[in-house]
C-alpha positions as CSV (number, residue, x, y, z in Angstrom):
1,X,0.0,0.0,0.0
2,X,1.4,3.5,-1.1
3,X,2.2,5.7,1.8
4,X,0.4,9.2,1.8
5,X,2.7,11.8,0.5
6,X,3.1,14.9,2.1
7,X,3.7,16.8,-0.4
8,X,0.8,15.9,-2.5
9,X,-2.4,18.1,-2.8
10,X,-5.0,16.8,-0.1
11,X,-8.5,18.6,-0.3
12,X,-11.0,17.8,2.6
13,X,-14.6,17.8,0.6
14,X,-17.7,18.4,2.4
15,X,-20.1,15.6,2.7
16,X,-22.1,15.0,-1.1
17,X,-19.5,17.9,-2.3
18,X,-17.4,16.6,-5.8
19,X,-13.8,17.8,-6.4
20,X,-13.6,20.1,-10.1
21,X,-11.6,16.6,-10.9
22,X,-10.6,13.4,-10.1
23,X,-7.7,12.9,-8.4
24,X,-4.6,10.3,-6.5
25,X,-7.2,7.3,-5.5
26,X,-10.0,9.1,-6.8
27,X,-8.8,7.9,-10.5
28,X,-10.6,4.6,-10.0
29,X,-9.6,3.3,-13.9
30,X,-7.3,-0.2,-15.0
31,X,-5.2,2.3,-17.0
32,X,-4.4,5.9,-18.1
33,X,-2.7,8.1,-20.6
34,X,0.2,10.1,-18.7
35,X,0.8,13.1,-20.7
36,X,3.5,16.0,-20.0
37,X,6.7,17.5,-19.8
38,X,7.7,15.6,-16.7
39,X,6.8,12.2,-17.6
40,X,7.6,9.5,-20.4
41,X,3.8,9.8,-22.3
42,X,2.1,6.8,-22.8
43,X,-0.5,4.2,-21.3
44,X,-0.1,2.6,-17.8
45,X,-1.5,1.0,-15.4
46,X,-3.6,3.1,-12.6
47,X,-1.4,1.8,-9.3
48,X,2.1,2.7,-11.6
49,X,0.6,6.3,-12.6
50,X,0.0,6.9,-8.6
51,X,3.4,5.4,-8.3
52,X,4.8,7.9,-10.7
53,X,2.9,10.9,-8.8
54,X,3.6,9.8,-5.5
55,X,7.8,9.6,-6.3
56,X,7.4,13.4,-7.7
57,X,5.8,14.3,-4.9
58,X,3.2,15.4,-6.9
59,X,-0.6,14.3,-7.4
60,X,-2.6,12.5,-10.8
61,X,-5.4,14.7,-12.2
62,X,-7.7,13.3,-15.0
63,X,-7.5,16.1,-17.2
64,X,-9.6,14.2,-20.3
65,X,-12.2,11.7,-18.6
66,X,-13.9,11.1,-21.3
67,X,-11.0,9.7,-23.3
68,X,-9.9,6.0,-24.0
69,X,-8.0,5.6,-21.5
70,X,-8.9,8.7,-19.6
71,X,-5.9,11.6,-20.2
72,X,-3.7,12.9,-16.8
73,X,-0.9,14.7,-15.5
74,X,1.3,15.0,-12.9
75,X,1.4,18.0,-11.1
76,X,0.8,20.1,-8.4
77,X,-3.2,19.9,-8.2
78,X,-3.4,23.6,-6.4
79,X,-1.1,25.1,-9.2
80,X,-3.0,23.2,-11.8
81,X,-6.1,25.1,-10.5
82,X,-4.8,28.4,-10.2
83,X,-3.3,28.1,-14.2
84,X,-6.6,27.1,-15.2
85,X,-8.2,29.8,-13.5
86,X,-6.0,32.8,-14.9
87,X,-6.7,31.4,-18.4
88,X,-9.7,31.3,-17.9
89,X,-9.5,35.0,-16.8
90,X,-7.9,35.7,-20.0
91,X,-9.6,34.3,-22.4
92,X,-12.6,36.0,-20.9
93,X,-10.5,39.4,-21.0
94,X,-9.6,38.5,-24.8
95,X,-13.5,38.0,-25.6
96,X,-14.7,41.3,-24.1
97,X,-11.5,43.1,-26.2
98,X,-13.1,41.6,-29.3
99,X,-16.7,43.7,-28.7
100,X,-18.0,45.5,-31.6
101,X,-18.6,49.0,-30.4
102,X,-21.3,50.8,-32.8
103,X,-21.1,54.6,-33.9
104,X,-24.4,55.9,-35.5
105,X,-24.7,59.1,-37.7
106,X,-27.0,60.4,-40.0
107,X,-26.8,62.2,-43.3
108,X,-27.1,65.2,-41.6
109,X,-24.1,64.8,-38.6
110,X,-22.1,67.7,-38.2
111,X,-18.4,68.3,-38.4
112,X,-18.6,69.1,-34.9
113,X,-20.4,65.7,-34.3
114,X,-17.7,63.8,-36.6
115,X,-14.7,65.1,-34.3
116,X,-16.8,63.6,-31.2
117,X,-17.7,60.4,-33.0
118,X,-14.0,59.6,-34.5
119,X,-12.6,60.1,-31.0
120,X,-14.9,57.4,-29.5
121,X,-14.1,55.1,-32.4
122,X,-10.4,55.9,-32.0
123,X,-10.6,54.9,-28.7
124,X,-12.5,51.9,-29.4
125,X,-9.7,50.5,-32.0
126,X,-7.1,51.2,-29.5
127,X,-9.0,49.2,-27.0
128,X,-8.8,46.2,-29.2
129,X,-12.4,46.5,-29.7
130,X,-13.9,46.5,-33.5
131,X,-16.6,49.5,-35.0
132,X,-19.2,49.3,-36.7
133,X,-19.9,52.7,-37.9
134,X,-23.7,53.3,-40.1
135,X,-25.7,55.6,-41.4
136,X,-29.3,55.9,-40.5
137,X,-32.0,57.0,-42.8
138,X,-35.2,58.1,-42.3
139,X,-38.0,58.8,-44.9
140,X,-37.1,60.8,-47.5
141,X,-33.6,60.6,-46.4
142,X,-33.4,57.4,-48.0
143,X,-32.9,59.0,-51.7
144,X,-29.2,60.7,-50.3
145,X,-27.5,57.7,-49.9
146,X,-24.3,59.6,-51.8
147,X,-24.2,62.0,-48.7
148,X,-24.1,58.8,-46.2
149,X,-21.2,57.3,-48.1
150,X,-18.9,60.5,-48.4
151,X,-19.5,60.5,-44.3
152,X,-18.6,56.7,-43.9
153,X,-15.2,57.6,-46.2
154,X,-14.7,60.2,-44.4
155,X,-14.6,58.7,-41.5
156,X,-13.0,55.9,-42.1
157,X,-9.9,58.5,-43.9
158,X,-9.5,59.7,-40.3
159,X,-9.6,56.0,-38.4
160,X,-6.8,55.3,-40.9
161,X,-3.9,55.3,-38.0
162,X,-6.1,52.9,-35.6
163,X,-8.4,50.8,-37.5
164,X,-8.8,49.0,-40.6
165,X,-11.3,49.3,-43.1
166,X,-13.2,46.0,-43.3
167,X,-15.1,46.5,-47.2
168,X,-16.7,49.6,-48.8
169,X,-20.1,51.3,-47.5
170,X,-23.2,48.9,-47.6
171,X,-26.6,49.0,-47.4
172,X,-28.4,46.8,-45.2
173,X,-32.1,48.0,-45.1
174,X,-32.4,51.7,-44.0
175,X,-29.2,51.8,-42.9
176,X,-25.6,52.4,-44.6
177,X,-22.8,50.8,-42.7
178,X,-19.0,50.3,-42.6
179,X,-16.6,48.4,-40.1
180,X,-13.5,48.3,-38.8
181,X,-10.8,45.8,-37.1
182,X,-8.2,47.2,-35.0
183,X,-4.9,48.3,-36.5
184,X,-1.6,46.4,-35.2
185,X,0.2,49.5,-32.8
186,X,3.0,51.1,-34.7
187,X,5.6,49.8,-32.9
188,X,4.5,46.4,-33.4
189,X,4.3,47.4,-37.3
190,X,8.1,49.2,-37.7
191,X,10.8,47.1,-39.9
192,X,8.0,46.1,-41.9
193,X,7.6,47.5,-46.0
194,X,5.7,50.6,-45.8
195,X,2.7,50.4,-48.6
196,X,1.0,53.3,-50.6
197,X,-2.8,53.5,-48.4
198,X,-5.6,52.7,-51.1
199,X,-7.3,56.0,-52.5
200,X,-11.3,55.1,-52.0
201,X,-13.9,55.6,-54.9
202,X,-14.8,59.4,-55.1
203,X,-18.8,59.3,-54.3
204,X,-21.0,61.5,-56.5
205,X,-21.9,64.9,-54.7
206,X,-24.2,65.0,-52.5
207,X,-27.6,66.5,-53.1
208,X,-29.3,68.5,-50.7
209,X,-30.9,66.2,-47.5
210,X,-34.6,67.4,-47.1
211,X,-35.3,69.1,-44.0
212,X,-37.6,67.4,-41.4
């Protein structure tokens, strides 16, 4: 019978209360798949595993139970926990970076408006986060689409530094829209070939937006 090993993880579990995993005599399997930096990978018997955990002073966490044979590792259970936990954290961090932050304008926005609405965007890019930027039209307003695109390239003329242009201006229902990815920072980008930036279509001038 193995001795119990100091060193090895032992968590006291309220009565009907389940560990995350299974683990040490907990495994109760003929054989498992070791897997790691710290062992030779490969099927063994259960009692030889625990052997193998026990002489490293460290414990046997299923990792994979639903595998054939089920998939562990030897390691420290409470430092397994903790790396599983931070990233966990980051990968949660990482999904709320990749939001798509929406700035709305309509054909009659303001260059006053623009300068308030490109600094949120800018922000927005540099935050890692993507924009959707669109125009809104409303009854009559419909007929200027022209003015709604020369706004969009305009816009997206100024994002140039921060954000990337994801396609040309497109309608979807009464609405005119654009988005963009985040740029790589520029000192991430220097050493690489600098490229002439692509000149956008000219849009037709606008014709006067009917007053409401």
């Amino acid at each position: 019978m193995a001795l119990p090993n100091k060193g090895r993880f032992n968590p006291r579990f309220k009565r009907n209360e389940e560990p995350e995993h299974r683990i040490n005599e907990r495994i109760r399997v003929p054989e498992v798949r070791l897997v790691g930096d710290n062992v030779t990978v490969g099927v063994y018997p259960i009692e030889e595993a625990r052997k193998i955990a026990n002489e490293q002073e460290l414990d046997l966490v299923e990792i994979s139970p639903n595998a054939a044979p089920p998939v562990c590792r030897v390691v420290e259970y409470k430092k397994f926990l903790y790396e599983k936990k931070r990233k966990e954290k980051e990968m949660k961090a990482n999904a709320k970076q990749s939001e798509v932050k929406e700035i709305r304008f309509t054909p009659g926005t303001d260059e006053h408006d623009l300068e308030f609405k490109i600094k949120h965007a800018e922000r927005f890019l540099k935050e890692g986060n993507k924009v959707k930027a669109y125009v809104q039209f409303r009854g009559r307003a419909i007929m200027f689409k022209d003015r709604g695109e020369l706004l969009l390239l305009k816009f997206a003329e100024r994002l140039n530094e921060v954000g990337a242009l994801e396609g040309m201006p497109k309608m979807e229902g009464k609405r005119m829209l654009v988005m963009f990815a985040p740029k790589a920072s520029k000192k991430g980008a220097e050493g690489g070939s600098s490229k002439p930036k692509p000149q956008a279509p000219a849009a037709p001038k606008p014709q006067q937006a009917p007053k409401d």
